[in-house]
C-alpha positions in Angstrom: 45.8 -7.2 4.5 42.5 -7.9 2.3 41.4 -5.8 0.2 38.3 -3.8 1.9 37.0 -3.7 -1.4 36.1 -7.2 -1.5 35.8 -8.2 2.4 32.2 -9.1 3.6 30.7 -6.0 5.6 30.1 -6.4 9.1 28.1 -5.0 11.5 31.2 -2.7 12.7 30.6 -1.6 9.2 27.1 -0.9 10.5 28.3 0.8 14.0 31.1 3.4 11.5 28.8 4.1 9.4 28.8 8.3 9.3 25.6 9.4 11.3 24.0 11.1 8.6 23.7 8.1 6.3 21.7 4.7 6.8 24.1 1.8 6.8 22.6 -1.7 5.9 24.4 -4.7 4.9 23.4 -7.2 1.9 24.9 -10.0 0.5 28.3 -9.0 2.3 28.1 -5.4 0.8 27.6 -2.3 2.8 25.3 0.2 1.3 24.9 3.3 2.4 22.2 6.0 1.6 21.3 8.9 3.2 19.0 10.0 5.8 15.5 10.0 3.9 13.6 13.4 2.6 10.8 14.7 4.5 8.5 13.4 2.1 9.7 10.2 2.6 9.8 10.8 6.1 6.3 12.2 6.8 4.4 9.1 4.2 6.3 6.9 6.5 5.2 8.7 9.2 1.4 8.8 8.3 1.3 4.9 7.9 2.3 4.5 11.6 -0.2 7.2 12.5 -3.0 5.1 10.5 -2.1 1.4 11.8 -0.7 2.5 15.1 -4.2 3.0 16.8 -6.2 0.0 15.5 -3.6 -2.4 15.5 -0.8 -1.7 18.0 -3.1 -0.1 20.5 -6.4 -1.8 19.6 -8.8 1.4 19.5 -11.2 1.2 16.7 -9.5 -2.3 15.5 -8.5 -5.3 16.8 -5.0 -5.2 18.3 -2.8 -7.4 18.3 0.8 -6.0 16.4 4.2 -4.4 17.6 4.9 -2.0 14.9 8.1 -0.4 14.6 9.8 2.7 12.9 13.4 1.9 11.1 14.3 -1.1 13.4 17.4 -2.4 12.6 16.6 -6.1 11.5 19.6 -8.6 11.9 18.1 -11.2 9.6 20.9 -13.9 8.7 24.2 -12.4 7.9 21.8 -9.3 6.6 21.3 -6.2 8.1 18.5 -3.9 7.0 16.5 -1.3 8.0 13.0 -1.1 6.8 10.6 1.9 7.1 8.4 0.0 9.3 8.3 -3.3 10.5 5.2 -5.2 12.4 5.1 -8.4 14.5 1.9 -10.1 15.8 2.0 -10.3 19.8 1.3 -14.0 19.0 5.1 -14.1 18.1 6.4 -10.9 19.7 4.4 -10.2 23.4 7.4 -7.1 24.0 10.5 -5.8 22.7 13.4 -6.0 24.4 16.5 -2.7 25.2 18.3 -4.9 22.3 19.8 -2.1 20.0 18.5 -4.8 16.8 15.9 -7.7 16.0 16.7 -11.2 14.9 13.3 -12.1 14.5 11.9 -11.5 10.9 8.6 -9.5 11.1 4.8 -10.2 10.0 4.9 -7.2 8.1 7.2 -4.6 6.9 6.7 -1.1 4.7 9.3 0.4 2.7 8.8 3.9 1.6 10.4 4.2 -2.3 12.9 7.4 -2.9 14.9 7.7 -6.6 17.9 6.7 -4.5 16.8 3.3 -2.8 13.6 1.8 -4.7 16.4 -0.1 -6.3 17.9 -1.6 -3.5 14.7 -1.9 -1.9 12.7 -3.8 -5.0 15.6 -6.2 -5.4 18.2 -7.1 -2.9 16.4 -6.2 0.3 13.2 -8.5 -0.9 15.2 -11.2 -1.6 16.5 -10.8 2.0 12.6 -10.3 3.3 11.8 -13.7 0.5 14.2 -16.0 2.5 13.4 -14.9 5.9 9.4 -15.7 4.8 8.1 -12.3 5.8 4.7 -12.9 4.5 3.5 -9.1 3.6 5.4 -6.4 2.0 3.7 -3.0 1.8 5.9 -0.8 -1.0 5.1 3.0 -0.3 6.0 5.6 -3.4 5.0 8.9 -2.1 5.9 10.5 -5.4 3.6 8.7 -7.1 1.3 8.3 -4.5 1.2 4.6 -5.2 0.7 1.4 -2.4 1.8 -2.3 -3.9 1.0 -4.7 -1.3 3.1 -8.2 -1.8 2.5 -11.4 -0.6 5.0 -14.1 -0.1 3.8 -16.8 -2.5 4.6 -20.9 -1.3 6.9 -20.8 -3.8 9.0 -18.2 -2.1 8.2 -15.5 -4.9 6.4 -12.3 -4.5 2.6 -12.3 -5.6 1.2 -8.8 -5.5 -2.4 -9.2 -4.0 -3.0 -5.4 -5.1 -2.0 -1.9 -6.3 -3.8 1.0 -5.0 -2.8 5.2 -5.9 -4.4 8.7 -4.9 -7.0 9.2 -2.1 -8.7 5.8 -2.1 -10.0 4.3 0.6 -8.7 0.9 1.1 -8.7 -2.5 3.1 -5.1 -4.1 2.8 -3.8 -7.3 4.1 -2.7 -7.8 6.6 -4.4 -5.0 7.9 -7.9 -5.8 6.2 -9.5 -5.5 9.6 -10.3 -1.7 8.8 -10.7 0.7 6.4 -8.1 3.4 6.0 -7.8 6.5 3.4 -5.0 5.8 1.3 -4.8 10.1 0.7 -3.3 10.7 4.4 0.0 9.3 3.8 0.5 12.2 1.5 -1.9 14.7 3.0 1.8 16.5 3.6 3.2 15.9 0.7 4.1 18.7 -1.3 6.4 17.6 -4.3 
């Protein structure tokens, strides 16, 4: 019998993973963390309830995106689980009752926490780098801090912009309004 130490993770990995902990798979390797604070949770939050209206419903902005809380992404032999992940309705018209997506996103938003920004800054955007997700939104509620990445032709991260506190700010790809940077931690207490 192989040593589980060094066997590639699988998505049964995924499936026994304890219920409390997110389970994602990288390079082979399972990682586990646990569930995210609430401050994680309600930045996360706050950037759905900002984009959600304008660009997955249309009302007061053009439409036009499936966005996502925490899918589970199967991309390759990788399985992770961003914050939130969007898809224009040019490539994605619905979702499906599949319990993951095989289709890399437009967009995706990690929220950053002591115990994955890590993972999240290195592994995972080599995974979002070779699927050619073209926008990377990196959340640090503890800073109160938004890097937005673009995927350069060249495969490498270029960031288009850095942007803290209670701005108000247009960010690609969701230029088409304006948004106050402050409510994603209007309920943040740290």
């Amino acid at each position: 019998m192989a040593d589980p130490a060094s066997r590639f993770a699988t998505y049964e990995d995924v499936l026994n993973a304890p219920a409390h902990m997110v389970a994602e798979v990288v390079g082979g390797h399972l990682h586990l963390q646990p569930r995210p604070a609430l401050s994680h949770s309600a930045a996360s939050s706050a950037l759905g309830e900002e984009l959600g209206p304008p660009f997955k419903r249309g009302r007061g902005g053009p439409g036009g995106w499936i966005l996502l809380d925490e899918p589970e992404l199967h991309l390759g032999d990788d399985i992770v689980v961003p914050d939130i992940a969007g898809w224009r309705r040019t490539r994605l018209e619905a979702v499906t009752d599949s319990p993951f997506m095989t289709m890399a996103p437009d967009w995706l938003a990690e929220v950053l926490s002591p115990s994955t920004e890590k993972f999240d800054r290195t592994e995972k955007l080599a995974v979002y780098a070779r699927e050619a997700v073209p926008w990377v939104w990196l959340v640090n509620p503890r800073q109160r801090t938004l890097e937005i990445l673009n995927l350069g032709t060249d495969g490498r991260w270029v960031l288009r912009g850095t942007y803290h506190d209670d701005v108000r700010i247009r960010a690609e790809p969701f230029d088409a309004i304006e948004f106050d940077l402050g409510a994603l931690w209007a309920d943040v207490r740290l």
